[in-house]
Backbone bond lengths (Angstrom), bond angles and torsions (degrees), N, CA, C in turn:
res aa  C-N    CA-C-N  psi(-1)  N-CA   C-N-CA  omega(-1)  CA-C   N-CA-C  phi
1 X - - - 1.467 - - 1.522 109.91 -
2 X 1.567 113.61 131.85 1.178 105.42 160.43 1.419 155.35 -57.58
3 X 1.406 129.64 97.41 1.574 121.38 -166.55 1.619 107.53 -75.31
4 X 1.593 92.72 137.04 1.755 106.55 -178.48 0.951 109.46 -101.09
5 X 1.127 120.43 -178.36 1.626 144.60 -177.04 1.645 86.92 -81.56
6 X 1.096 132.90 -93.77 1.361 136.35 157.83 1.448 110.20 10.62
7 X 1.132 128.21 -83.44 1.536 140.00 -155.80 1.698 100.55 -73.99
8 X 1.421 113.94 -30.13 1.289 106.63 159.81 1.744 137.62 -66.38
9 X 1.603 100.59 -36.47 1.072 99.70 171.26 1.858 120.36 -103.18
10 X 1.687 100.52 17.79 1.472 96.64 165.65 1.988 100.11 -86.21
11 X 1.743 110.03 -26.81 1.472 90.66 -175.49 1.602 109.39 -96.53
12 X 1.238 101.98 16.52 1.831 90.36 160.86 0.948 118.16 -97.23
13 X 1.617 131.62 -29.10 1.399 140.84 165.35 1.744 110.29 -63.13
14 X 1.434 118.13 -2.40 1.178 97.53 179.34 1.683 93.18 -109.34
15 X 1.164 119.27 -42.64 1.962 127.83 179.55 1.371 126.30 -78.94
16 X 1.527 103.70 -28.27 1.438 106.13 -176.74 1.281 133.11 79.46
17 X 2.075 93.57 16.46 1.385 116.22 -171.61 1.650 110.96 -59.31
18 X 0.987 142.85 174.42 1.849 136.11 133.91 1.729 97.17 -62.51
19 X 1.331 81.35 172.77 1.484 99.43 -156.73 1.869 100.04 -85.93
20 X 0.957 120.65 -24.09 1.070 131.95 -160.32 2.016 94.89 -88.05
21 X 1.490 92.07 -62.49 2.083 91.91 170.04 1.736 117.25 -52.34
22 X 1.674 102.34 -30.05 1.798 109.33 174.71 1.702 90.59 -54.11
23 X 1.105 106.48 -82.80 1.532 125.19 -168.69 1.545 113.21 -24.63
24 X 1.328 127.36 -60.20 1.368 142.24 178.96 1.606 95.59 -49.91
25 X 1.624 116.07 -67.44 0.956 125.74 -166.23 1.630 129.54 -36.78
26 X 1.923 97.89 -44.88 1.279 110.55 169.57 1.779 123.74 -84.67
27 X 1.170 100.93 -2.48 1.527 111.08 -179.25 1.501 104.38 -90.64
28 X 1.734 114.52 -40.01 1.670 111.39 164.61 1.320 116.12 -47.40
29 X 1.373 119.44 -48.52 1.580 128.24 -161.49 2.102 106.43 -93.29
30 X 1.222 114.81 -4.13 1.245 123.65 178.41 1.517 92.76 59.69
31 X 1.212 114.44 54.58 1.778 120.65 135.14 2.324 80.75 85.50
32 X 0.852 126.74 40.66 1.333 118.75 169.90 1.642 105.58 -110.81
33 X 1.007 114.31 130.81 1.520 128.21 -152.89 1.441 92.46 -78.71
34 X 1.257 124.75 -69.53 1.437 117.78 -168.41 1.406 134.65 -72.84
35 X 2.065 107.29 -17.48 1.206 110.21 158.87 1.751 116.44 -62.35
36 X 1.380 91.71 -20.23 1.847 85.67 -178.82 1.015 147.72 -50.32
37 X 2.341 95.66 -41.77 1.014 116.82 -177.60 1.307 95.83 -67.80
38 X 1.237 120.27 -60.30 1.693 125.72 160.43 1.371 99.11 15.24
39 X 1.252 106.92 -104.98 1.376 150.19 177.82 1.803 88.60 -14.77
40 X 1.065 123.32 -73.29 1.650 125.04 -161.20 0.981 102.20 -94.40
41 X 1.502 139.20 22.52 1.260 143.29 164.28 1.800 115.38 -97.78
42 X 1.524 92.70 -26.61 1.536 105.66 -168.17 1.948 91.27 -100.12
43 X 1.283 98.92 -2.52 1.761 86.80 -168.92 1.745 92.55 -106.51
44 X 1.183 115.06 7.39 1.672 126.78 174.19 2.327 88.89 74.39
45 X 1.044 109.15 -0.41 1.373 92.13 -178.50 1.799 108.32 -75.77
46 X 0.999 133.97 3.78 1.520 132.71 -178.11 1.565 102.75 -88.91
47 X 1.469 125.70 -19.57 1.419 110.15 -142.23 1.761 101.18 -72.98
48 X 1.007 123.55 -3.49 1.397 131.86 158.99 1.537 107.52 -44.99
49 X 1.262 111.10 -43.97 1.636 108.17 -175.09 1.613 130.07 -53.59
50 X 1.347 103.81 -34.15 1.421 116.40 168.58 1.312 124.02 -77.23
51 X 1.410 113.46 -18.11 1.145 106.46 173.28 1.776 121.07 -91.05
52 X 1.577 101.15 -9.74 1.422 106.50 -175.37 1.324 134.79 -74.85
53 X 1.873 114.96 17.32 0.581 92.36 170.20 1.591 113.85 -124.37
54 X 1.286 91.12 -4.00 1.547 111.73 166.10 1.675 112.26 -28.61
55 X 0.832 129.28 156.18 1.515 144.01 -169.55 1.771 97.56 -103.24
56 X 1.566 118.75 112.40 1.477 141.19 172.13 1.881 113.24 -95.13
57 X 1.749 100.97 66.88 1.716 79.16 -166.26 2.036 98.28 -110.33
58 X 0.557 105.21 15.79 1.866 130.00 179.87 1.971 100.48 -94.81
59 X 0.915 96.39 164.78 1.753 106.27 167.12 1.565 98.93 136.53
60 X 1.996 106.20 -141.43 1.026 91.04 -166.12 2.112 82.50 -153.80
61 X 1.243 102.74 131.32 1.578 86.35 146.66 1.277 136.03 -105.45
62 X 1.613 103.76 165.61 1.567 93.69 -157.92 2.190 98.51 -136.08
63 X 1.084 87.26 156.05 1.689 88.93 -161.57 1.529 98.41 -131.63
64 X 1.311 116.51 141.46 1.610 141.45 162.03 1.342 116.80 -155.89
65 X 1.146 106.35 144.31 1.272 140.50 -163.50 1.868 113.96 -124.09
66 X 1.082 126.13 152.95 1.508 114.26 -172.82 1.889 98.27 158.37
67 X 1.720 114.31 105.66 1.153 122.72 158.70 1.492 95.56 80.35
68 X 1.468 130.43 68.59 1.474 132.31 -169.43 1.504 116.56 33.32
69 X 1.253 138.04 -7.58 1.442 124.06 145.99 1.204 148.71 -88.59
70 X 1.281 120.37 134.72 1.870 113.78 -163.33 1.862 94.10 -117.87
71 X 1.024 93.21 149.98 1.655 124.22 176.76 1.240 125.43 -128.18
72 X 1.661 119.30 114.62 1.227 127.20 -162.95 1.860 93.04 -117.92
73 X 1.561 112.72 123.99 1.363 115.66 166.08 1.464 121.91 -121.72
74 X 1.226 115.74 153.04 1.831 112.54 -167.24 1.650 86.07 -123.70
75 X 1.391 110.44 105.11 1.671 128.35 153.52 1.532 109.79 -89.43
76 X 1.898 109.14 109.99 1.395 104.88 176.04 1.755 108.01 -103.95
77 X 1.603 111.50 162.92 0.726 126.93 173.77 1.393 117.07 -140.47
78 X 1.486 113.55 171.62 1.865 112.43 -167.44 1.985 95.02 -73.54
79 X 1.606 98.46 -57.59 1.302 98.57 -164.76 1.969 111.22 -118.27
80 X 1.383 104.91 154.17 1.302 101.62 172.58 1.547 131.90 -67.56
81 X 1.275 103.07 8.88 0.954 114.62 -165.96 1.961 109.08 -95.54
82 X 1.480 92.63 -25.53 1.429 101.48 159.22 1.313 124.04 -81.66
83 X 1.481 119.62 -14.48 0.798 132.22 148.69 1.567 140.59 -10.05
84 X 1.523 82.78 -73.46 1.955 108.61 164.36 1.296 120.39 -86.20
85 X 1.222 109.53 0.73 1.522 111.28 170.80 1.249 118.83 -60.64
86 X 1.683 126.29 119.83 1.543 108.31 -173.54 1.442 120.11 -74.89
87 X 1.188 110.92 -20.09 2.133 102.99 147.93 0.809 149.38 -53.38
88 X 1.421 108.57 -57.50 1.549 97.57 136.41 1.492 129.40 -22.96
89 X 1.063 125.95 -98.17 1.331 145.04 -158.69 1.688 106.04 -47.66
90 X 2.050 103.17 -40.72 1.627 98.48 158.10 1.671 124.02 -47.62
91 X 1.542 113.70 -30.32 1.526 134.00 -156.31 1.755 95.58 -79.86
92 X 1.593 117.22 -66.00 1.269 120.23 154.34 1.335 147.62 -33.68
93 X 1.681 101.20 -27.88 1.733 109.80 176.94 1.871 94.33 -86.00
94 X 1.512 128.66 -30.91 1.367 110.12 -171.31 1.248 89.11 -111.10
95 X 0.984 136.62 37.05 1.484 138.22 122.16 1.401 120.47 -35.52
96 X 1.755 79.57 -89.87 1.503 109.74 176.41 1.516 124.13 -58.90
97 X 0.803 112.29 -26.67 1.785 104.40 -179.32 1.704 103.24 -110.34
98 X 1.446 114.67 16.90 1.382 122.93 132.40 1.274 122.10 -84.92
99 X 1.336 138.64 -41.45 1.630 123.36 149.19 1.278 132.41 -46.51
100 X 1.118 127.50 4.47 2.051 128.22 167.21 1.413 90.50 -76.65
101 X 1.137 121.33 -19.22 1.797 103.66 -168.52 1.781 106.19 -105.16
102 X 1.235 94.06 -0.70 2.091 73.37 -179.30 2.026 99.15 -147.15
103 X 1.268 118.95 158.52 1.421 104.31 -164.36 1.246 110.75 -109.25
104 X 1.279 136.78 36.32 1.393 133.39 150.21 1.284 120.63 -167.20
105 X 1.410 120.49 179.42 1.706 107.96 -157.37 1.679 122.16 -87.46
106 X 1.752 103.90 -4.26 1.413 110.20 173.22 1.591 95.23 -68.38
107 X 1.374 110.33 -45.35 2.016 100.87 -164.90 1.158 106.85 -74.32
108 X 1.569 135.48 -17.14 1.337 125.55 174.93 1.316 129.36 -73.53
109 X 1.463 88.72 -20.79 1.901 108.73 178.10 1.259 97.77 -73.60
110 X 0.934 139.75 -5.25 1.928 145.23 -169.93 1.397 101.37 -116.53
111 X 1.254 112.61 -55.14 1.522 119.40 -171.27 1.818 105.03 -35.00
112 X 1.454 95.39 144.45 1.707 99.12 170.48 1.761 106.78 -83.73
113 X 1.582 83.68 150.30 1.509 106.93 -177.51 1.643 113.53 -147.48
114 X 1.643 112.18 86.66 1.240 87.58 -172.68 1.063 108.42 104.69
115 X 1.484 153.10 -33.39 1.572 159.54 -154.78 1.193 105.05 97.64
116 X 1.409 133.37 19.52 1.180 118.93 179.07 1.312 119.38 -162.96
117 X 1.110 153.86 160.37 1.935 150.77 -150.01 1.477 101.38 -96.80
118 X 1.180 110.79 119.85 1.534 136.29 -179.78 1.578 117.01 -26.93
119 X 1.817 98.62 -43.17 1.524 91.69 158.17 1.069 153.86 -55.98
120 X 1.788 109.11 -26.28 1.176 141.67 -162.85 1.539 95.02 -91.78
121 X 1.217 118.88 -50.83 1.552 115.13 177.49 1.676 111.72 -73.98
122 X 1.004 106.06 -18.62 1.554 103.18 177.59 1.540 100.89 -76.61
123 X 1.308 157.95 -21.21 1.376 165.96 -105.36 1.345 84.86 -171.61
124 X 1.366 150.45 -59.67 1.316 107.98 174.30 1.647 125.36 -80.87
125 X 1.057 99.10 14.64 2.020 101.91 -170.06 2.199 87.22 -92.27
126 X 1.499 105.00 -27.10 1.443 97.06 -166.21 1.908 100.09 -83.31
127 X 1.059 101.97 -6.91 1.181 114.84 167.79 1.532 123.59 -69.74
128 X 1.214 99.88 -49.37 1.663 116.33 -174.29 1.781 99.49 -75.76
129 X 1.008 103.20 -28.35 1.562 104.47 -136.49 2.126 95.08 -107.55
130 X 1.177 87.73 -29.96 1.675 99.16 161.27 1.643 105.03 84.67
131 X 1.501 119.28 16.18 1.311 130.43 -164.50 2.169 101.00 -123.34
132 X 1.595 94.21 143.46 1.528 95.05 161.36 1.428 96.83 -92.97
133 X 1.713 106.56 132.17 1.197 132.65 167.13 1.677 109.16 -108.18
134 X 1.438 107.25 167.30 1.046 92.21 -168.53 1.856 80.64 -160.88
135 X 1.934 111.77 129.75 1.177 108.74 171.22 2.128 108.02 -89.06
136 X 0.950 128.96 117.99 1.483 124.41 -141.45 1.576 103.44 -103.47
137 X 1.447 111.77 -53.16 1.500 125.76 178.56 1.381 96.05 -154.55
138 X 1.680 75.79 165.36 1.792 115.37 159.50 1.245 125.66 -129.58
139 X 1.176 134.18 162.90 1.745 127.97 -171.12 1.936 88.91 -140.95
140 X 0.820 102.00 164.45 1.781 119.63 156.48 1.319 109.08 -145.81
141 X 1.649 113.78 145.92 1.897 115.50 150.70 1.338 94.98 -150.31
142 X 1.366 113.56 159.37 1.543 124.28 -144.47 1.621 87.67 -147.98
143 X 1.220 114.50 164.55 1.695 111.38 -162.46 1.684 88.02 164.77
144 X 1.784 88.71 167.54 1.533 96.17 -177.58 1.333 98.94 -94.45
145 X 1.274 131.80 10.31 1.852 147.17 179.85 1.901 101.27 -172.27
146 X 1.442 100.11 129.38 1.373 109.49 172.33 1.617 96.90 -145.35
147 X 1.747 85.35 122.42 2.011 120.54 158.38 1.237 115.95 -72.70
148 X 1.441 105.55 134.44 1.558 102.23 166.72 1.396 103.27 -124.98
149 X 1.415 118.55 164.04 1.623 115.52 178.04 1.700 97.45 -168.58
150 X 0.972 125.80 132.93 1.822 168.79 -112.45 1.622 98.35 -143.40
151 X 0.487 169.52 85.70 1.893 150.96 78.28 0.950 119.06 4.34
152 X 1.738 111.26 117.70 1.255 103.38 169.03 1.443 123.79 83.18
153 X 1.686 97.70 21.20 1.630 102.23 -166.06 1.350 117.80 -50.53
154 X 1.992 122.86 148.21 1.347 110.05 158.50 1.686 92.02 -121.78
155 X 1.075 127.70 -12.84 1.265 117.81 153.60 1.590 136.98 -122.95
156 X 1.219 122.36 -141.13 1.358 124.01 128.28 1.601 137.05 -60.96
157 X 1.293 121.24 118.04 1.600 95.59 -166.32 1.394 130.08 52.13
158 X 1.707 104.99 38.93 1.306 89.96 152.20 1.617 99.86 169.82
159 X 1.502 124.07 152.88 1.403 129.99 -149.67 1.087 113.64 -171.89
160 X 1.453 116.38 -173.42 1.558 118.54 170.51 1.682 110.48 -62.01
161 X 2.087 116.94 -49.65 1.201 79.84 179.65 1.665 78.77 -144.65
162 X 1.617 85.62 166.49 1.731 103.65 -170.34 1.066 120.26 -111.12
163 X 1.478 144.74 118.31 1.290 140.34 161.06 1.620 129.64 -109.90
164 X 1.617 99.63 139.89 1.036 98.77 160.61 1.561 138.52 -126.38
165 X 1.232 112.95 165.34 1.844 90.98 -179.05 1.543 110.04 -140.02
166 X 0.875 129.80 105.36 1.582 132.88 -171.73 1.748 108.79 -93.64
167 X 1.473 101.12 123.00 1.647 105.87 174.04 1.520 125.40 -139.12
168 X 1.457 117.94 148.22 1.316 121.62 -162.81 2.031 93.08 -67.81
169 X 1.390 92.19 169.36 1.278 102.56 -179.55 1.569 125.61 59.98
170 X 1.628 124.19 178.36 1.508 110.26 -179.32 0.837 132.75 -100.66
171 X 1.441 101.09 122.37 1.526 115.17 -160.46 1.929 100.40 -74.15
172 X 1.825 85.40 132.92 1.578 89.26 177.48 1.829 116.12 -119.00
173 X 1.365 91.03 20.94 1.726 113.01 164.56 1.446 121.54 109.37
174 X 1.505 87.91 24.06 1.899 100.18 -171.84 1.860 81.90 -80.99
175 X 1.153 126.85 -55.64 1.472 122.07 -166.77 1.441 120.95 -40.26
176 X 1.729 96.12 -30.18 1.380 98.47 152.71 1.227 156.59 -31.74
177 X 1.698 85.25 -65.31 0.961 137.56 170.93 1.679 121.61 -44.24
178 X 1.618 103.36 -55.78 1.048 131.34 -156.46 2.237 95.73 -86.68
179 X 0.995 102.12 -48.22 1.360 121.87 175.84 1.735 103.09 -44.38
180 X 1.310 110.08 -55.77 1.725 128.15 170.45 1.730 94.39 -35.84
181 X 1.374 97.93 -74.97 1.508 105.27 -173.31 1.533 124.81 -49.39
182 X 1.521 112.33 -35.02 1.431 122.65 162.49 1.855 99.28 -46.29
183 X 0.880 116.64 -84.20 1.049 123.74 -173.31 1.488 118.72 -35.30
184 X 0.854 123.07 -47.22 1.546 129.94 177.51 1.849 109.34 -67.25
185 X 1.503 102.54 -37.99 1.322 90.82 -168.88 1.952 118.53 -129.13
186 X 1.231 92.02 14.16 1.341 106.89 166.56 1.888 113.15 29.72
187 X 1.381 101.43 104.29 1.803 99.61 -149.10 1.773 72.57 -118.83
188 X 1.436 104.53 156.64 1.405 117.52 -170.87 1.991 98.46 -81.29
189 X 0.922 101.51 -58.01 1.268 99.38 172.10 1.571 135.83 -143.02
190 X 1.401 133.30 -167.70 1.678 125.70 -175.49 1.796 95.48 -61.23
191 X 1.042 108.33 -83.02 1.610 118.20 178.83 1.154 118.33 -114.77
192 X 1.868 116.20 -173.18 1.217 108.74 -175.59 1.406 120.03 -65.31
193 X 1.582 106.09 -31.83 1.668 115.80 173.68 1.474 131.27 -24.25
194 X 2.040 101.30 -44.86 1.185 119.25 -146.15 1.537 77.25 -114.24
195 X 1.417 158.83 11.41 1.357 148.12 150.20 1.874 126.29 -37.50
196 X 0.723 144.55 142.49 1.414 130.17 176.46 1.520 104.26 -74.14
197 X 1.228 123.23 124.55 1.429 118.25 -170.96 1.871 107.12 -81.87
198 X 1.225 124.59 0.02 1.236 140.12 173.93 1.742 100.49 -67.06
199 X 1.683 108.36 -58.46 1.329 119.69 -171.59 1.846 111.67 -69.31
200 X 1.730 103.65 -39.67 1.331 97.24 164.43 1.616 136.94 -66.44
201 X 1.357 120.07 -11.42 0.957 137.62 -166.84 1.282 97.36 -83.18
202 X 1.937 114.77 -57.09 1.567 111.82 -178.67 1.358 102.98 -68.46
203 X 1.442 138.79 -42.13 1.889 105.45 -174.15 1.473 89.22 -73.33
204 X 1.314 170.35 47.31 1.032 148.73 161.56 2.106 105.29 -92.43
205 X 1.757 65.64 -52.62 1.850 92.04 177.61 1.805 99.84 -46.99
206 X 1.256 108.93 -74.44 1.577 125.75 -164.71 1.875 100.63 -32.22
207 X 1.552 94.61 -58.25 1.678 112.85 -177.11 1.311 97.56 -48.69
208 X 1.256 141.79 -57.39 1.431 139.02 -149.74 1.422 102.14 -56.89
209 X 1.814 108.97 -61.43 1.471 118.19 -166.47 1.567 112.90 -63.79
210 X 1.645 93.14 -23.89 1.353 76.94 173.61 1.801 130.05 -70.29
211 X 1.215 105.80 -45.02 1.528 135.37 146.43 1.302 115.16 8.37
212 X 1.506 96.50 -74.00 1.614 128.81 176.55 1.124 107.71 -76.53
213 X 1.189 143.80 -44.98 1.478 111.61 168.79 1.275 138.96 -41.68
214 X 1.755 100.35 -18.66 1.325 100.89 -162.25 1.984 97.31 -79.64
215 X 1.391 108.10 -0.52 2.012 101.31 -165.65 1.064 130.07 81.90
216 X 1.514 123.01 -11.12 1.678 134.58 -175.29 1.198 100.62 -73.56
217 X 0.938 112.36 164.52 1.614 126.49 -155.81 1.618 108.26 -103.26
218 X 1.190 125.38 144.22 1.313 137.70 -138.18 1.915 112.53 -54.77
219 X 1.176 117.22 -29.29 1.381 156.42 -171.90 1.136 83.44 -61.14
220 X 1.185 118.66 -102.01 1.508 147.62 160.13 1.662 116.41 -7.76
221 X 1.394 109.20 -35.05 1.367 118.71 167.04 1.260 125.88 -64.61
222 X 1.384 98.46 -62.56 1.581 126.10 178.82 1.461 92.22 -41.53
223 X 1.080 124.63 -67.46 1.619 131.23 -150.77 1.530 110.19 -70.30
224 X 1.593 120.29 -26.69 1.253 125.42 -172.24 1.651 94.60 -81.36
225 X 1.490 115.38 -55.58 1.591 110.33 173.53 1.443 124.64 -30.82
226 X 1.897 100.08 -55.56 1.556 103.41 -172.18 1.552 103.08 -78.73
227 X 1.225 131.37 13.86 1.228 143.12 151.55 1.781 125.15 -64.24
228 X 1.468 98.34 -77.28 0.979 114.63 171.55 1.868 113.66 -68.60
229 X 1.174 105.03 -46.39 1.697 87.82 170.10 1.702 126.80 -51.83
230 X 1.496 116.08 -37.28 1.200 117.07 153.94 1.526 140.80 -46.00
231 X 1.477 112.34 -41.71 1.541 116.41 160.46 1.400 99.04 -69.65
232 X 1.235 144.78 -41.11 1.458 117.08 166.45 1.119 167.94 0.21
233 X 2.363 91.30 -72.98 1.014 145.29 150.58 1.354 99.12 -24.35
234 X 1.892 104.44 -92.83 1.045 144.00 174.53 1.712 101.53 -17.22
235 X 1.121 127.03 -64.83 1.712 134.87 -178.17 1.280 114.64 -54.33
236 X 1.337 87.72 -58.27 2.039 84.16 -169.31 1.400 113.65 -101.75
237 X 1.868 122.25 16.28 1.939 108.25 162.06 1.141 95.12 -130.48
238 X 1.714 90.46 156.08 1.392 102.62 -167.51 1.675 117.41 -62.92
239 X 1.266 107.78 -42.66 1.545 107.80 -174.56 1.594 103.15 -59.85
240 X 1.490 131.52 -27.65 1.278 122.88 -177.37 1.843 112.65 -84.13
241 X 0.787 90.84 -19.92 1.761 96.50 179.63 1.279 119.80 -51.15
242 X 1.141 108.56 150.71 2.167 97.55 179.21 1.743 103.56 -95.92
243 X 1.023 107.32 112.72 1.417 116.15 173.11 1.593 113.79 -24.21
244 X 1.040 132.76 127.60 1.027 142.25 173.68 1.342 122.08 -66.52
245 X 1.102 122.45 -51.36 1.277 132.34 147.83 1.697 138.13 -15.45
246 X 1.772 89.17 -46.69 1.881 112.55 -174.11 1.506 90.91 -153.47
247 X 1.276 144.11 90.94 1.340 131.18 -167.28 2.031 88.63 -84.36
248 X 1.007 135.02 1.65 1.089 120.38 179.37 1.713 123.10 -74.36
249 X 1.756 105.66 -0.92 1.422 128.04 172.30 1.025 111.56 -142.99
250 X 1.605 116.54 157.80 1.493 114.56 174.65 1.147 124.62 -76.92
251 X 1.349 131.93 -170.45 1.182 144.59 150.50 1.173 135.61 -25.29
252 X 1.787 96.96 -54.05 1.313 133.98 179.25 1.587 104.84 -68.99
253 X 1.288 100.22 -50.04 1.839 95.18 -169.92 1.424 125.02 -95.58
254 X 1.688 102.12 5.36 1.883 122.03 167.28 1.988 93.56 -74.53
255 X 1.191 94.78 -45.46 1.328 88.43 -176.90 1.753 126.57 -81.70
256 X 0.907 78.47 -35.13 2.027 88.41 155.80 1.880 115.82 -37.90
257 X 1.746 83.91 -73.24 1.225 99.27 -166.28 1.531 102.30 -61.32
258 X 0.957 133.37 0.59 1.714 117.32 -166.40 1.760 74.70 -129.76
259 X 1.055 148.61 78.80 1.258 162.78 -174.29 1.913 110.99 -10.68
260 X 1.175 125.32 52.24 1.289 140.46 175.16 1.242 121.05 -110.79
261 X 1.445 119.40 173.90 1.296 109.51 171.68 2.254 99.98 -143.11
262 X 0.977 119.12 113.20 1.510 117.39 -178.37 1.609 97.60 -47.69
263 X 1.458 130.97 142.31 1.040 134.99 -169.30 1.889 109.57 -134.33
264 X 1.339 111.60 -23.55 1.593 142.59 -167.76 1.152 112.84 154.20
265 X 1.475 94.85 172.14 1.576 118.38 -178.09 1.503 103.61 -175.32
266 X 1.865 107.46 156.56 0.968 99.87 166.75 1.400 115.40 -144.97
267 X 1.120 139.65 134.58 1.738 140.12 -160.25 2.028 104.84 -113.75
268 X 1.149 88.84 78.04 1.651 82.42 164.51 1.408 132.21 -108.96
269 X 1.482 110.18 127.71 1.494 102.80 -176.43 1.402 102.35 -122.30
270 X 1.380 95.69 173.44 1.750 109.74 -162.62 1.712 109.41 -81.39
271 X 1.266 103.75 129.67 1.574 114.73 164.62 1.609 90.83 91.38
272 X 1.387 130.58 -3.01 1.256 104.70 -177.90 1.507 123.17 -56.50
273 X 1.224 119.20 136.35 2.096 117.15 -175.55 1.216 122.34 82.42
274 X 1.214 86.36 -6.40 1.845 97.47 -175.41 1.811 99.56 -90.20
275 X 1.425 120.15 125.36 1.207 109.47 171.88 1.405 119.05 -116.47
276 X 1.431 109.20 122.56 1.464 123.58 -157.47 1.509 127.33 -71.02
277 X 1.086 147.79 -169.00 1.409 141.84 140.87 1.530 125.09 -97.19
278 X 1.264 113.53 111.10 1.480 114.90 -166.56 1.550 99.56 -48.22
279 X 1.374 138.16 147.51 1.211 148.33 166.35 1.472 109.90 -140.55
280 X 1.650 139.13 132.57 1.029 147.81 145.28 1.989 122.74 -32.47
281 X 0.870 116.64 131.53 1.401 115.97 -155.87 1.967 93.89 -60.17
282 X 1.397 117.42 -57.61 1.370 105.34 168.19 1.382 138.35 -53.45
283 X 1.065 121.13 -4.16 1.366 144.62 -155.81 1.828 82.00 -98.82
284 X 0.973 124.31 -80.38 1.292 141.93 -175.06 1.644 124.59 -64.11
285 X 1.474 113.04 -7.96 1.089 123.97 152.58 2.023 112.56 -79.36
286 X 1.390 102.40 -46.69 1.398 104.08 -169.52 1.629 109.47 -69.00
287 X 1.505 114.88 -36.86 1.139 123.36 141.22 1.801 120.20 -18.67
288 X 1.167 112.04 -91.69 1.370 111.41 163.12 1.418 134.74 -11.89
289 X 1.210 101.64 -71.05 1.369 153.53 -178.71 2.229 83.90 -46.20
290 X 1.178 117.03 -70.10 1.682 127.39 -146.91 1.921 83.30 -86.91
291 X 1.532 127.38 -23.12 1.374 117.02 175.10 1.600 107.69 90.36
């Protein structure tokens, strides 16, 4: 029977084999799906499967930068405790400084690492390591100078959460600077431009009723909205924000004044959206502990 492209990657998505053990697997069994798992169950290459479905909302992100581009990656894990594992965190740094070379997280999962595609090494580390991992995202921002900055470091380049900030002109360490402030204040987007107009629409809505409660007359409405929608602005993008640093200027005009221009950024932290299973702190040690 002929083995497909297809039938290979329906039994890696179910075992968590590499693509290459999928492949063998279905060529032993002449393309029969369930002898396969068989097949990579008895070769210890499946044991990924049990763990996949476990919940990975722990890990670490990890950030590099190199030739005006920065790269932000989210490596999850079940517990923090893998976290500090220095294999991990070895596994995460050539992760990440395998993403400067390709621009999103389907090609990095392919990308070589090692002699072999990032997926494939990610699937045997969950093997070794007795944890569902999970490679989650990627970010890029590109600039004629790009900052990176770490929160929460557990290593070099890389932490609970990662930022970066890329800006035209020479940067004389405000991006740094500015990256700090990402971090602290987590702004929805660059400007108002780049807002989701879905999200502006609902505080627009919210603002109105509020507006109207007060009974003032329609005039009077309008003007309090385009009021209040403006401090908004101001709250949730970065160029409108008051620098943290000097709140007596913005964002926009820290970077002015130090002759730059903000171009992107990106603030990723770990487990964000991911919704976890509450566990008792012993509960999740003994967990650990049994593998």
């Amino acid at each position: 029977m002929a083995i497909t492209a297809q039938m290979v990657k329906e039994l890696r998505e179910t075992t968590g084999a590499g693509m290459m053990d999928a492949k063998k697997a279905l060529t032993e069994t002449d393309g029969d799906m369930e002898a396969a798992v068989d097949w990579l169950r008895t070769k210890g290459l499946a044991k990924v499967a049990k763990k996949s479905g476990r919940v990975a909302a722990e890990g670490l992100v990890g950030v590099a930068v190199r030739d005006g581009k920065g790269v932000a990656v989210e490596v999850n894990s079940e517990t923090d405790f893998v976290a500090k594992n220095a294999d991990f965190q070895k596994l995460v740094s050539g992760i990440t400084e395998t993403a400067l070379n390709v621009a999103d997280t389907e090609a990095l999962k392919a990308a070589d690492l090692n002699g072999k595609p990032v997926a494939d090494v990610l699937n045997e580390a969950i093997a070794v390591i007795g944890e569902n991992m999970t490679l989650r995202r990627m970010a890029v921002v590109e600039g004629d100078s790009v900052a990176s900055y770490v929160h929460t470091s557990a290593a070099e380049g890389m932490g609970r959460i990662g930022v970066l900030v890329a800006v035209k002109g020479t940067d004389n360490g405000i991006a740094k600077q500015i990256a700090m402030h990402v971090a602290a204040t987590n702004p929805a987007s660059l400007s108002e431009a780049d807002l989701d107009p879905a999200l502006v629409e609902r505080e627009k809505n919210v603002l109105t009723e509020q507006a109207r409660e007060s009974g003032k007359p329609e005039a009077v409405i309008e003007k309090m909205i385009q009021g209040r929608m403006a401090k908004y602005f101001e709250e949730v993008t970065l160029l409108g924000q008051k620098f943290v640093l000097n709140p007596d200027v913005t964002v926009a005009q820290a970077a002015k004044d130090a002759g730059v221009e903000v171009v992107g950024f990106v603030r990723m932290a770990v487990g964000e959206g991911i919704e976890k299973e509450k566990e008792d702190f012993a509960a999740e040690v003994a967990k650990t502990l049994k593998g």
